[in-house]
Rosetta silent file (secondary structure, phi, psi, omega in degrees, C-alpha in Angstrom):
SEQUENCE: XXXXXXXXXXXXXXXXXXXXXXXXXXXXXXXXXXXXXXXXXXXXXXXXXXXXXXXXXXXXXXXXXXXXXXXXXXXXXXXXXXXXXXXXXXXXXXXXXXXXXXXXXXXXXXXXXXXXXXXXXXXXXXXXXXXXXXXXXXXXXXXXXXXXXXXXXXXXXXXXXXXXXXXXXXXXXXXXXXXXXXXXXXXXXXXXXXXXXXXXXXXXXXXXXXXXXXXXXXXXXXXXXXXXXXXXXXXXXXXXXXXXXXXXXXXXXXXXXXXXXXXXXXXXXXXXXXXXXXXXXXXXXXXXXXXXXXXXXXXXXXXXXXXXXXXXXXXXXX
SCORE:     score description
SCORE:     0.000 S_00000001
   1 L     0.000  140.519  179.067  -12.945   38.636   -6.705 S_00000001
   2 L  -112.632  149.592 -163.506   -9.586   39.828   -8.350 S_00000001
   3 H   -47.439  -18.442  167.205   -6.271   39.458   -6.980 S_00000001
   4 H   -93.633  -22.661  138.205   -6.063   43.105   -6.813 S_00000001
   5 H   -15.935  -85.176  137.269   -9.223   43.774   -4.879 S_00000001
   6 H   -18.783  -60.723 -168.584   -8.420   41.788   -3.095 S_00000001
   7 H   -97.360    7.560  176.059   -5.409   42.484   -1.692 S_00000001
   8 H   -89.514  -44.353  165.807   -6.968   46.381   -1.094 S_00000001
   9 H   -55.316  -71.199 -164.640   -9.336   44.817    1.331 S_00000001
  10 H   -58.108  -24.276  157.697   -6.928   43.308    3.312 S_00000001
  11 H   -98.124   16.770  167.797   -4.694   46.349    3.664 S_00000001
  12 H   -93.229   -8.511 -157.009   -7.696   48.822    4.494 S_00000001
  13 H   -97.641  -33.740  173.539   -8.510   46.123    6.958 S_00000001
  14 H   -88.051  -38.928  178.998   -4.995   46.333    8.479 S_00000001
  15 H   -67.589  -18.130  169.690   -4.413   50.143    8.138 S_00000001
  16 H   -71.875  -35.432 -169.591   -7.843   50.018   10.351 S_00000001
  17 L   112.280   -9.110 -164.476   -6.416   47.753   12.883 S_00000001
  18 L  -102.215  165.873  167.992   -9.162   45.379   12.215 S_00000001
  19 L   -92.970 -177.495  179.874   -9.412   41.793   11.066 S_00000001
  20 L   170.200  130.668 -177.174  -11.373   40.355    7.861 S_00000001
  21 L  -109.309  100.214 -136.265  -12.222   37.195    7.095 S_00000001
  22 L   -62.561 -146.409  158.078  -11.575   36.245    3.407 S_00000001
  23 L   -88.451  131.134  134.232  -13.778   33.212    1.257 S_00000001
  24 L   -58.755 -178.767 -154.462  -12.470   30.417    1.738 S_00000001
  25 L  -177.999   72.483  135.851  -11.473   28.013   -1.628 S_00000001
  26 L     0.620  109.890  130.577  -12.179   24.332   -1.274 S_00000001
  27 L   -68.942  157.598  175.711   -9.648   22.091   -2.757 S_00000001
  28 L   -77.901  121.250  168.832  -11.418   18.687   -4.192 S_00000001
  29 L   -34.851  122.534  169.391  -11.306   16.446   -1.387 S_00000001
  30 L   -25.591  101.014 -151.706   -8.541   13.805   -1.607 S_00000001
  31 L   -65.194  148.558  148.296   -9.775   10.128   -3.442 S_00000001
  32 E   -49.021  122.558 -155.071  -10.187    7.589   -0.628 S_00000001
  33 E  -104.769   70.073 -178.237   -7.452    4.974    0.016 S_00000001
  34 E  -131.187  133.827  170.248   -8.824    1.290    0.634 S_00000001
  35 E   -35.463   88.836  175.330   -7.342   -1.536    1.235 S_00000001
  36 E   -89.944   91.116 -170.290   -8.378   -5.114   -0.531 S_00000001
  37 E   -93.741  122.181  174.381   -7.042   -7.804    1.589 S_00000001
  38 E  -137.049  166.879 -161.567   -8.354  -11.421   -0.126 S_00000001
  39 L   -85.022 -171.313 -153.626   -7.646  -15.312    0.833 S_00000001
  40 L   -16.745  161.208  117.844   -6.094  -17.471   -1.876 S_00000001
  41 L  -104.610   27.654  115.892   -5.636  -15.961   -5.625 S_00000001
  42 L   -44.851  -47.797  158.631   -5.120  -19.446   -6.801 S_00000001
  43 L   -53.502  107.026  171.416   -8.653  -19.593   -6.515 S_00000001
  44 H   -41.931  -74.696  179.205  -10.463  -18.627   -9.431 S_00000001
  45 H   -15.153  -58.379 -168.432  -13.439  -17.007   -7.188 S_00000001
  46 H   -59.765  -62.243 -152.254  -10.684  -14.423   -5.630 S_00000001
  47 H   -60.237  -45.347  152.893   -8.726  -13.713   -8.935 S_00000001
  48 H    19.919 -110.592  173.290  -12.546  -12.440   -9.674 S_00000001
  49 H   -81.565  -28.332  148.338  -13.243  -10.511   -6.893 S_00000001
  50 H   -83.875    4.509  145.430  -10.327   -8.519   -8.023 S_00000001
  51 H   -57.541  -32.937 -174.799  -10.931   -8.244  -11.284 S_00000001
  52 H   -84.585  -28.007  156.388  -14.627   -7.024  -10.402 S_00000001
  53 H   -27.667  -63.846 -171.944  -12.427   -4.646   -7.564 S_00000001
  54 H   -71.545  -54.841 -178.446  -10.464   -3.448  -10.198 S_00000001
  55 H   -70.073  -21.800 -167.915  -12.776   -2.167  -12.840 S_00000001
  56 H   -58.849  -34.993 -157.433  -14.988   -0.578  -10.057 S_00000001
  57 H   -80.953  -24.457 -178.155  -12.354    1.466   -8.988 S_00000001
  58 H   -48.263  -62.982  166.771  -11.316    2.041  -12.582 S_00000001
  59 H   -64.723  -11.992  178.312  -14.757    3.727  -13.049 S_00000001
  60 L  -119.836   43.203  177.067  -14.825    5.536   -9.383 S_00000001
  61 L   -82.083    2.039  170.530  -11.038    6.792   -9.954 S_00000001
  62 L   -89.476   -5.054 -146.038  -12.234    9.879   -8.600 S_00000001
  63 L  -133.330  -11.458 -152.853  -13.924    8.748   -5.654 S_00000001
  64 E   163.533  119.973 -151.846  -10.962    6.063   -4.596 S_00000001
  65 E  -108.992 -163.319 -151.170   -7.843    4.617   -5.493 S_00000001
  66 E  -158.011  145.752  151.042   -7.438    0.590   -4.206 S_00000001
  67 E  -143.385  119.364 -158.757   -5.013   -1.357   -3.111 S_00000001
  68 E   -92.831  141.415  165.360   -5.659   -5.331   -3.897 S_00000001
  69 E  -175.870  154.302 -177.070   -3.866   -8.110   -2.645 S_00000001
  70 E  -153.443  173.486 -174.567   -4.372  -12.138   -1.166 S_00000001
  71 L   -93.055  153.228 -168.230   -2.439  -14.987    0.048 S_00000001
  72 L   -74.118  -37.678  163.695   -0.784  -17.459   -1.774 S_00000001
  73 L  -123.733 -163.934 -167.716   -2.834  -20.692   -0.323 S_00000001
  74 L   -91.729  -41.443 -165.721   -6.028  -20.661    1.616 S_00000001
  75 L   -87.867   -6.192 -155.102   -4.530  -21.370    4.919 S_00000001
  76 L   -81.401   64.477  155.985   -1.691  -18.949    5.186 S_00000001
  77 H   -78.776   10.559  146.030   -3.081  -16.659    7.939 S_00000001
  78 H   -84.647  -13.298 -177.945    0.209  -15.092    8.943 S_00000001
  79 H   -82.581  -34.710 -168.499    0.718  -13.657    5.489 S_00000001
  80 H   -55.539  -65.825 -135.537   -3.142  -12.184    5.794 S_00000001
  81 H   -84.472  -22.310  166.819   -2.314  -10.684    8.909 S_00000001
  82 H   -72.105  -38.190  176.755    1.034   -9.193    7.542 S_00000001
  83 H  -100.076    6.910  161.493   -0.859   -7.559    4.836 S_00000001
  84 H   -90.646  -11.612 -163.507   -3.438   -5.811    7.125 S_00000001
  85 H  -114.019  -23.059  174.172   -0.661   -4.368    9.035 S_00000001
  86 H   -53.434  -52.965 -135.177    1.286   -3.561    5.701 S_00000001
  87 H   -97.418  -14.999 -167.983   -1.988   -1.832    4.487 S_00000001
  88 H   -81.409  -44.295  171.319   -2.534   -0.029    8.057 S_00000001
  89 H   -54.615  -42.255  161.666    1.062    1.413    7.062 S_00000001
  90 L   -68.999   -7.694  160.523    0.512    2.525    3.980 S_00000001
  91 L    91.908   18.813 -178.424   -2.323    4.604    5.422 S_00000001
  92 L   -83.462 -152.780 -156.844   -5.549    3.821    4.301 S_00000001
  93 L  -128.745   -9.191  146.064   -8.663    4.922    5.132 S_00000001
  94 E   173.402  164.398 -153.304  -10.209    1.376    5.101 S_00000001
  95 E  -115.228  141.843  159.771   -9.671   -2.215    4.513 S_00000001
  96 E   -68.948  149.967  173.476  -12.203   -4.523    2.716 S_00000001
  97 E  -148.081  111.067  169.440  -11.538   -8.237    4.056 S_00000001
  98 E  -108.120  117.108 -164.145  -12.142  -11.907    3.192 S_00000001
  99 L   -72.367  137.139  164.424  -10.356  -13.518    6.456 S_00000001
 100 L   -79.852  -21.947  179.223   -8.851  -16.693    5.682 S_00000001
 101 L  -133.972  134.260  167.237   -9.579  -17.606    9.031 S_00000001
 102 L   -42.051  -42.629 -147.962  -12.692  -16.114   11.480 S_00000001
 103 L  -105.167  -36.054  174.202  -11.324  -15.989   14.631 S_00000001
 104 L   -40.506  -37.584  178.636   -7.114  -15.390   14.000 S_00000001
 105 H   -85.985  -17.202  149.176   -7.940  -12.028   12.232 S_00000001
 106 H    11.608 -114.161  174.250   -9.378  -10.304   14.558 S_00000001
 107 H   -13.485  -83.725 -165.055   -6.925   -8.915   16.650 S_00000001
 108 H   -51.569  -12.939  170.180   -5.244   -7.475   13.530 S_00000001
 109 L  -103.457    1.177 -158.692   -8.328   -5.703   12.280 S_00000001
 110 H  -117.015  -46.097 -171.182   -9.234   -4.500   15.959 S_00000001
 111 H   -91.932    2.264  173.293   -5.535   -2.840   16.080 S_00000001
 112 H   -84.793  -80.729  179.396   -6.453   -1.610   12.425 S_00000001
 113 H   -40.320  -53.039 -178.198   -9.596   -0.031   13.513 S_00000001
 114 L   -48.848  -30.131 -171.440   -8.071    1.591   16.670 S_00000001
 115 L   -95.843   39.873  167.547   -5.843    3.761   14.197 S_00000001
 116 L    78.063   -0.149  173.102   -8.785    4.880   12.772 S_00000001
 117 L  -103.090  153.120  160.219   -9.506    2.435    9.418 S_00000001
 118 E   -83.272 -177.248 -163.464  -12.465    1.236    8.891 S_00000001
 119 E  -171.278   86.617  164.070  -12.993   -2.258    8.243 S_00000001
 120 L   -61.185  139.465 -173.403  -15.610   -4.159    6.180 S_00000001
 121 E  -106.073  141.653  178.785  -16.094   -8.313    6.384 S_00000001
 122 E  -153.347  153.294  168.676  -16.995   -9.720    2.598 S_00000001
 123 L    61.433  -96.888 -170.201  -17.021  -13.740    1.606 S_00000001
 124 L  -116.002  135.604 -150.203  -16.497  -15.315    5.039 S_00000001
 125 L   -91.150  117.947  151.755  -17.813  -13.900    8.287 S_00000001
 126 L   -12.179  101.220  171.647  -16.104  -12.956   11.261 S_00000001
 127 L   -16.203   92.855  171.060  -16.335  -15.000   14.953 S_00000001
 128 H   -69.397   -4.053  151.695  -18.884  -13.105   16.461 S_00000001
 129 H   -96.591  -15.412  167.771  -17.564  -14.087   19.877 S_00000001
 130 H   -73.369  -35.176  159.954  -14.223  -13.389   18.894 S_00000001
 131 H   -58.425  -91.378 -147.017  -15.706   -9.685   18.097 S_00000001
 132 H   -33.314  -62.408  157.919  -17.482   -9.496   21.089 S_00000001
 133 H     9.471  -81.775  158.411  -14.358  -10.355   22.880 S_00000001
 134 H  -119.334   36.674  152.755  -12.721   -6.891   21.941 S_00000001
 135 L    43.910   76.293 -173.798  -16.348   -5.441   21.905 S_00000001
 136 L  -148.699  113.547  179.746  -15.439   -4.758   17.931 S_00000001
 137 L   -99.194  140.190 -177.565  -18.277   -4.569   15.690 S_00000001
 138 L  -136.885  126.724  133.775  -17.660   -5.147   11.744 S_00000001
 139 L   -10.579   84.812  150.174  -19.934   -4.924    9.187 S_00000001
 140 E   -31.545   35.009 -166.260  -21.116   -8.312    7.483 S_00000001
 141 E   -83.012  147.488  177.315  -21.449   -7.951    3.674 S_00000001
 142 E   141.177 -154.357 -144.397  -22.293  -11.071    1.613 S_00000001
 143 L  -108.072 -160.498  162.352  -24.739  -14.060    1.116 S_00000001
 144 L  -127.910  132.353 -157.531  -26.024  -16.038    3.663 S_00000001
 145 H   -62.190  -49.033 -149.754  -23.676  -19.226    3.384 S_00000001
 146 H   -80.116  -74.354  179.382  -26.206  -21.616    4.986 S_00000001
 147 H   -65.921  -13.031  163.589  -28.822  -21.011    2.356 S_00000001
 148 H   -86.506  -33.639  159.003  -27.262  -21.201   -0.423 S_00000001
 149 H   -79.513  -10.051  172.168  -25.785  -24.568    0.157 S_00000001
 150 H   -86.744   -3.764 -161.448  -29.100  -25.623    1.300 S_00000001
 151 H   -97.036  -45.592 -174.021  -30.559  -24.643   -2.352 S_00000001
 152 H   -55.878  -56.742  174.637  -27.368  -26.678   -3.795 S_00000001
 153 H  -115.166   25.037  150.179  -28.320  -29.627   -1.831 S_00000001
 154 H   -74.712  -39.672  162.344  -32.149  -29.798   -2.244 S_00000001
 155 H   -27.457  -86.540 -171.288  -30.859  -30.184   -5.690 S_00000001
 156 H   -44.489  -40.716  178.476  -28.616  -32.594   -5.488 S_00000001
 157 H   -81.490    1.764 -169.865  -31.309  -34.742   -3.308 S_00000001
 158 H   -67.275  -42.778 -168.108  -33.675  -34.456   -6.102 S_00000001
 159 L   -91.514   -2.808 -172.498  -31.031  -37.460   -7.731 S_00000001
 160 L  -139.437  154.938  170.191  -30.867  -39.392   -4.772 S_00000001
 161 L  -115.678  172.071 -159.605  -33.046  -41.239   -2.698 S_00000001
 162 L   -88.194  156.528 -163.849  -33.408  -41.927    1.315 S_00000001
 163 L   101.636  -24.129 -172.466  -31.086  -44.124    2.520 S_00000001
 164 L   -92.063  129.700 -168.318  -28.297  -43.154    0.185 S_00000001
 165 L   -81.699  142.873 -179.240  -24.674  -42.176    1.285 S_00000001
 166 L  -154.652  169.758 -160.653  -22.845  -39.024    0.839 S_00000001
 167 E  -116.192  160.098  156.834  -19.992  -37.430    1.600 S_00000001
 168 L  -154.490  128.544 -176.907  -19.297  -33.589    2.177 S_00000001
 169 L   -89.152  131.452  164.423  -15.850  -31.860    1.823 S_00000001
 170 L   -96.694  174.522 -166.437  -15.763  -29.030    3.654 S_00000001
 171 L   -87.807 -150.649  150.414  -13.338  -25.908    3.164 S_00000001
 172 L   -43.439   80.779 -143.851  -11.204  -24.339    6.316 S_00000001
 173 L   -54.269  -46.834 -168.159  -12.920  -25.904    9.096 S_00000001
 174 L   -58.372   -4.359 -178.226  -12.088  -22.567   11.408 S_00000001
 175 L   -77.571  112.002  166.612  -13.865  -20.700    8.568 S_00000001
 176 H   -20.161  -65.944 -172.227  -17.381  -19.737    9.119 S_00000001
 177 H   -51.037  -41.741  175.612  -18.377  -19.735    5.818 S_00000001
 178 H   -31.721  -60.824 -155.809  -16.951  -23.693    5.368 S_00000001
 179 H  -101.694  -16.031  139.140  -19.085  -24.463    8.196 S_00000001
 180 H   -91.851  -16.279  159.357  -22.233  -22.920    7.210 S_00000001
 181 H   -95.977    5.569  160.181  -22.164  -24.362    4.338 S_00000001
 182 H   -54.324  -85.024 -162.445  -21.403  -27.786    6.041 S_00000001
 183 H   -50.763  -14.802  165.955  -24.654  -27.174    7.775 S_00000001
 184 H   -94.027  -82.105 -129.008  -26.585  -26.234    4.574 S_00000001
 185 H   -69.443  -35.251  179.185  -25.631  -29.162    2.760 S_00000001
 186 H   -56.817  -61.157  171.583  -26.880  -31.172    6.317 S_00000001
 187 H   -22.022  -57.340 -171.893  -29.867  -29.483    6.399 S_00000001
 188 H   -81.375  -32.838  178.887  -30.968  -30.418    3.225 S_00000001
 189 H   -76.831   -0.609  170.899  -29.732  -34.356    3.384 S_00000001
 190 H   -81.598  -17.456 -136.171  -31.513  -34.391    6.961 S_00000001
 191 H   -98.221  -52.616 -160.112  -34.427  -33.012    4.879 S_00000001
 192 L  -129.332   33.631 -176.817  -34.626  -35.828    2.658 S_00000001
 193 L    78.094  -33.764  171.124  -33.278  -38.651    4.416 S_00000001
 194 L   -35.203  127.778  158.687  -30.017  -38.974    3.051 S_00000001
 195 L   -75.768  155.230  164.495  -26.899  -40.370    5.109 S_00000001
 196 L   -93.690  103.496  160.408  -23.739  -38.061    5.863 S_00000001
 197 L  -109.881   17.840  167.507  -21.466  -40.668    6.421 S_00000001
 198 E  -165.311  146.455  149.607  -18.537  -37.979    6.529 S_00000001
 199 L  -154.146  113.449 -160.760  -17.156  -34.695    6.592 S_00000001
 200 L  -113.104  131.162  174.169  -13.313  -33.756    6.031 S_00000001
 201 L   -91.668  143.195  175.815  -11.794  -30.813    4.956 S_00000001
 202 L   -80.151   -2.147  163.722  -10.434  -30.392    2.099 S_00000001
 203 L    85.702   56.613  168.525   -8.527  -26.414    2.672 S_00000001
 204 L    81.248  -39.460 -131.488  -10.910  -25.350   -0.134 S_00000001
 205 L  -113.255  176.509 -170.315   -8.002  -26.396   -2.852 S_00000001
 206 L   -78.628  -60.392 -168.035   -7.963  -28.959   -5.679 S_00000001
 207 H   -62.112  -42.847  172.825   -5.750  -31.372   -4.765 S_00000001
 208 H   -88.610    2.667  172.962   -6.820  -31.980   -1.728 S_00000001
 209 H   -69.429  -25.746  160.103  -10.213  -32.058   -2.603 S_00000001
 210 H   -63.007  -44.793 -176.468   -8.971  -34.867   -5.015 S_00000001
 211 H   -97.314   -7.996 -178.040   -7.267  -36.818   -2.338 S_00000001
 212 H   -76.653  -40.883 -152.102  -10.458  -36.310    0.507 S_00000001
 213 H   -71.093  -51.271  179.095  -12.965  -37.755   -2.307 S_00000001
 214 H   -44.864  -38.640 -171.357  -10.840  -40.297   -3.295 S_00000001
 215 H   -77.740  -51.957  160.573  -10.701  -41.783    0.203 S_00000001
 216 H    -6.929  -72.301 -163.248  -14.187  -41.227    0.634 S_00000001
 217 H   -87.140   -4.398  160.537  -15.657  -43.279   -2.066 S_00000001
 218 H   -60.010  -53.147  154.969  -12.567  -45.983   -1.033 S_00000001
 219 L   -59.940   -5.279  167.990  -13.995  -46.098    2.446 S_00000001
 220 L  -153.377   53.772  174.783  -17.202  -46.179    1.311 S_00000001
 221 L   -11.736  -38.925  175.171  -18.141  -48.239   -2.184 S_00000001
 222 L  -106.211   25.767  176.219  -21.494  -47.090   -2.104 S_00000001
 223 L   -49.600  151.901  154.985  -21.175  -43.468   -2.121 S_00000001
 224 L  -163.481   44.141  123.602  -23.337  -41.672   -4.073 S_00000001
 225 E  -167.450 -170.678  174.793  -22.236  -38.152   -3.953 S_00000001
 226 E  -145.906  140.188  167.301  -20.099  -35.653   -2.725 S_00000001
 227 E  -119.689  113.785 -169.134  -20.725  -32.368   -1.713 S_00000001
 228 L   -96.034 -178.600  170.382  -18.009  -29.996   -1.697 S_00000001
 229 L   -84.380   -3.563  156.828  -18.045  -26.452   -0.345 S_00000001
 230 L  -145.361  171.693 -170.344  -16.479  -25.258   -2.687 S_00000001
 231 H   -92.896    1.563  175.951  -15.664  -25.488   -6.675 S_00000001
 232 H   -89.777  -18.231  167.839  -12.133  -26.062   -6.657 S_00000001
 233 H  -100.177   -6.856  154.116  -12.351  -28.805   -4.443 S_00000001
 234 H   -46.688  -60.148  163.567  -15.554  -29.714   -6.626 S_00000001
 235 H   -52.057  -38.765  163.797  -13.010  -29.799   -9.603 S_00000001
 236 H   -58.553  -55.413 -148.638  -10.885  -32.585   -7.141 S_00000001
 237 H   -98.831  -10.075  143.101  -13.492  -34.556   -6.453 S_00000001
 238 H   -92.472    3.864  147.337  -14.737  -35.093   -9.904 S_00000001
 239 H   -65.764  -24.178 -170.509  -11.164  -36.345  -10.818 S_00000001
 240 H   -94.828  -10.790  155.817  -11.204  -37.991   -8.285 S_00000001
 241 H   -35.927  -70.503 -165.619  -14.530  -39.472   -9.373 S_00000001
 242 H   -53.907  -69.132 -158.998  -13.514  -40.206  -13.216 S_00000001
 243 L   -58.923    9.770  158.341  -10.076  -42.024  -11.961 S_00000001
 244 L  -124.525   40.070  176.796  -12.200  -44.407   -9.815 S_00000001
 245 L    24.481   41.140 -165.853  -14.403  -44.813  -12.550 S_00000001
 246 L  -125.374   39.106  179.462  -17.715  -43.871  -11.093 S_00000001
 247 L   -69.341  122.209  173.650  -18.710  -40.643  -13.590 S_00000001
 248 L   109.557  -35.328 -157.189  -22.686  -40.853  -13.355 S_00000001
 249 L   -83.605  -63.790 -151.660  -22.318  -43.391  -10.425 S_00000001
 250 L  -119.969   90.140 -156.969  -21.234  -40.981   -7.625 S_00000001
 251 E  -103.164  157.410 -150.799  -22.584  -36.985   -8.328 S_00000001
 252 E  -121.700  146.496  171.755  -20.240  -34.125   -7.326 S_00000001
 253 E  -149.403  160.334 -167.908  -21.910  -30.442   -6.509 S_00000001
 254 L  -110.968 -164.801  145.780  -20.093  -27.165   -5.857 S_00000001
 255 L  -147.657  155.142  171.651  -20.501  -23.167   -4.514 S_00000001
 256 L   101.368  -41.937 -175.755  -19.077  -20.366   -6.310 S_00000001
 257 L    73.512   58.298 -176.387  -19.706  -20.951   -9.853 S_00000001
 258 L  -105.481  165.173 -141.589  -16.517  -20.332  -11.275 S_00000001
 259 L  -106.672   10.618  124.477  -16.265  -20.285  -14.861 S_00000001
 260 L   -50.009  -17.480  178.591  -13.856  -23.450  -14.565 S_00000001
 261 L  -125.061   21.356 -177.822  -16.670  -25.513  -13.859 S_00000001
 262 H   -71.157  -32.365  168.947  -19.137  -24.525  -16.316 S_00000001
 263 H   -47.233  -53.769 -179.239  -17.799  -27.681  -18.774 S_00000001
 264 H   -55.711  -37.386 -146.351  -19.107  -29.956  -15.890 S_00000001
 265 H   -95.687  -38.864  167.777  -22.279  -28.694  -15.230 S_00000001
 266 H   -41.856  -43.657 -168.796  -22.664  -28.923  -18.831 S_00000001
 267 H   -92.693    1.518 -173.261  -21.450  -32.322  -19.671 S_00000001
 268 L    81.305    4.098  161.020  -23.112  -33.545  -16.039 S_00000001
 269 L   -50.556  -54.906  156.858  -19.412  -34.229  -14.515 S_00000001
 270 E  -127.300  162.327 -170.241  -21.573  -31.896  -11.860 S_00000001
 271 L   -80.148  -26.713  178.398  -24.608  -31.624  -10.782 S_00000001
 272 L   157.300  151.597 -177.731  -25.079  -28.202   -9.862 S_00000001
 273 E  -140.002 -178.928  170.382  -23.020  -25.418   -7.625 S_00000001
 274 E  -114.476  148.314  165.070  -24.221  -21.795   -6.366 S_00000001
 275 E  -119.727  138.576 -176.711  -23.323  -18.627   -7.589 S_00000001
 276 L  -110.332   12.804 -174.524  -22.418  -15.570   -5.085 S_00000001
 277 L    73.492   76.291  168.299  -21.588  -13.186   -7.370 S_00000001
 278 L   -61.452  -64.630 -171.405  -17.350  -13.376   -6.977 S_00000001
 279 L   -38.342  -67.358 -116.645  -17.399  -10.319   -9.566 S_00000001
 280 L  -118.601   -3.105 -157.491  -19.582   -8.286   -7.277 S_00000001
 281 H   -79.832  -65.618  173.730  -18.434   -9.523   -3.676 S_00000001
 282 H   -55.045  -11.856 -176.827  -15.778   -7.166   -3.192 S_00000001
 283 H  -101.774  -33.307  151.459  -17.410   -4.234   -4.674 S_00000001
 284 H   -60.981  -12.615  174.165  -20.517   -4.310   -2.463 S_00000001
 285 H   -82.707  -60.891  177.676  -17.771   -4.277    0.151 S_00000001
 286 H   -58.343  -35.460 -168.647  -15.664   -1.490   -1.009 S_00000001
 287 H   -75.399   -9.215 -179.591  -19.181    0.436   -2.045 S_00000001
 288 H   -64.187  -69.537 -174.408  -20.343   -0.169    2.059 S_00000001
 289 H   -32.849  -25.316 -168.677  -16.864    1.223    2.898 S_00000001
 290 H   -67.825  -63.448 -151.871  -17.381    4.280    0.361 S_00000001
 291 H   -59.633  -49.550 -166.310  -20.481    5.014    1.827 S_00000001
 292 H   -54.268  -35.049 -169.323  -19.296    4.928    5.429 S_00000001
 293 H   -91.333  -54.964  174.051  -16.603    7.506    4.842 S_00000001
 294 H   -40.162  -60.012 -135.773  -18.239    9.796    2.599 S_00000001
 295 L  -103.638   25.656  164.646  -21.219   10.260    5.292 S_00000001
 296 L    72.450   22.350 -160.931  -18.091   10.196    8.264 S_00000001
 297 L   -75.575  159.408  175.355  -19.527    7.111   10.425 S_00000001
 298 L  -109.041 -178.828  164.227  -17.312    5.282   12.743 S_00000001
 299 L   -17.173  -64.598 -146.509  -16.742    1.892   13.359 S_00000001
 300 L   -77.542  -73.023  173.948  -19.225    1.285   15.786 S_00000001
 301 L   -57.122    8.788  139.789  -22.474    3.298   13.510 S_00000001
 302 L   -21.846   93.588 -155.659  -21.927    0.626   10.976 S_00000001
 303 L   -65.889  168.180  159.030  -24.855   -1.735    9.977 S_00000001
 304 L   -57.537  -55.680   86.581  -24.414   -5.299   10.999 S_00000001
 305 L   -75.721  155.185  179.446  -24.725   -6.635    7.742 S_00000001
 306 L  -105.018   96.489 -174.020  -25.383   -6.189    4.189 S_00000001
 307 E   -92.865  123.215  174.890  -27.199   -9.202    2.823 S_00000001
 308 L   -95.111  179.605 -166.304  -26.039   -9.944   -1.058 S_00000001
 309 L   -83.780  165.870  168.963  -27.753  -12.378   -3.243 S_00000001
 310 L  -173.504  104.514  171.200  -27.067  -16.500   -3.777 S_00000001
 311 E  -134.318 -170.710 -152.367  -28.362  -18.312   -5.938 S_00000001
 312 E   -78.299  137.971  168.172  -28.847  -22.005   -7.627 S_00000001
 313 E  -115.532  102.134 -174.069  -26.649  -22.999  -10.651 S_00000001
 314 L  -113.770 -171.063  162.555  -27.525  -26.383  -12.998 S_00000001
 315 L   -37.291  142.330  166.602  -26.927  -27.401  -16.675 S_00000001
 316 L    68.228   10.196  168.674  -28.170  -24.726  -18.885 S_00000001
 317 L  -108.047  167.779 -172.166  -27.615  -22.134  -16.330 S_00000001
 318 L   -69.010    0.000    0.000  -25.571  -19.089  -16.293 S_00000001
């Protein structure tokens, strides 16, 4: 219709006395605003999941703009909690999350929610009594923790026989994921006989993953492996291997599959780790979150979880 037409309907409609109701004209709906809150980005695995963040949105710049960000060590869950309430400010329309800790973030994603963002769980899962608590349901996406460390250490028992001592470094003990994959690595050495004679965490991080293993095989002479929960403390604990001079003697296995430890699995420094897809973890999270908004669901009409893939990584694998 032209502008002149136009505006002769609307004053025969008023010289009648009458009303008239034009067409509306749609503007294109507004890109989506969400939030990527992630634990360490010292961590290869993280540094990743926002690179794989970052091109999705690169390619969906129409559909969502992003805003990425993590904490400077693994444990620092007042800075997490500072950037969910930063990110509540800035106004988005929902936050992706890998909680450094299960039960602490809560609250801050509950008072998140209340204002209206939504709020997706990726990497490590939320207390589910700490939800219940303030009767706050979140969305699961990601692997199942438990099984994937149990694939890691049927492996690993493959090399060992019953009767033999092992060790297992675990991540953030308050972390879910840490502690299912504690319990997959158990599984499988209850499976096959195998002693546990320990398990201390190591925060995830290199160094100390370097200083649990070291005490470990000190405290125990006749270790003969370690499993950590993750690969940067995987990367510790074969240094801390070589410098007690037990490379072959004592075998080290990861999770994550970061592209730092592919030299090991090659030269047989480790034995084998899992891969969860890091690239892809945040982007089945943001693509839940997409979905959720686009078809206008709240909190609550969420699924429960989204189960992603996790699978076994040796020599010669990708």
């Amino acid at each position: 219709m032209d502008i002149t037409r136009r505006l002769t309907l609307v004053t025969a409609a008023l010289a009648l006395g009458g009303l008239v109701s034009l067409p509306a004209y749609a503007a294109d709906p507004a890109p989506a605003k969400v939030g990527l809150v992630m634990k360490s980005l010292a961590n290869e695995f993280f540094r990743t999941m926002e690179d794989g963040a970052k091109a999705h949105q690169k390619a969906n710049a129409k559909t969502y703009t992003l805003i990425a960000n993590g904490i400077k060590n693994e444990t620092d869950t007042a800075a997490q909690i500072k950037m969910v309430e930063q990110m509540v400010a800035q106004r988005v329309d929902a936050i992706v999350i890998a909680p450094a800790d299960s039960k602490a973030l809560v609250p801050a994603l509950k008072a998140a929610a209340d204002k209206g963002v939504l709020i997706v769980n990726i990497d490590n899962q939320l207390d589910a009594a700490a939800l219940a608590d303030k009767q706050f349901k979140v969305p699961f996406v990601g692997p199942d923790n438990r099984v994937g460390a149990r694939l890691v250490g049927d492996y690993l028992a493959k090399s060992l026989k019953a009767g033999d001592k092992v060790g297992i470094l675990e991540g953030v003990s308050t972390t879910f994921n840490a502690q299912q994959r504690t319990l997959g690595f158990q599984d499988a050495m209850k499976a096959a006989g195998i002693t546990v004679v320990g398990v201390q965490s190591a925060d995830w991080e290199i160094d100390k993953g370097n200083t649990v293993a070291a005490g470990m095989m000190r405290e125990h002479p006749d270790l003969r492996a370690l499993l950590a929960g993750n690969d940067s403390m995987a990367i510790g604990a074969v240094a801390a291997v070589k410098a007690a001079n037990k490379t072959g003697k004592v075998l080290v296995v990861g999770y994550d599959n970061i592209s730092a430890v592919k030299p090991m699995l090659a030269d047989g420094r480790m034995l084998a780790t899992a891969d969860q897809y890091g690239a892809k973890q945040a982007v089945f999270g943001i693509e839940t979150a997409l979905k959720a908004l686009q078809a206008k669901q709240k909190q609550a009409d969420m699924p429960a979880q989204v189960k992603t893939d996790v699978v076994l990584v040796t020599k010669g694998g990708k």
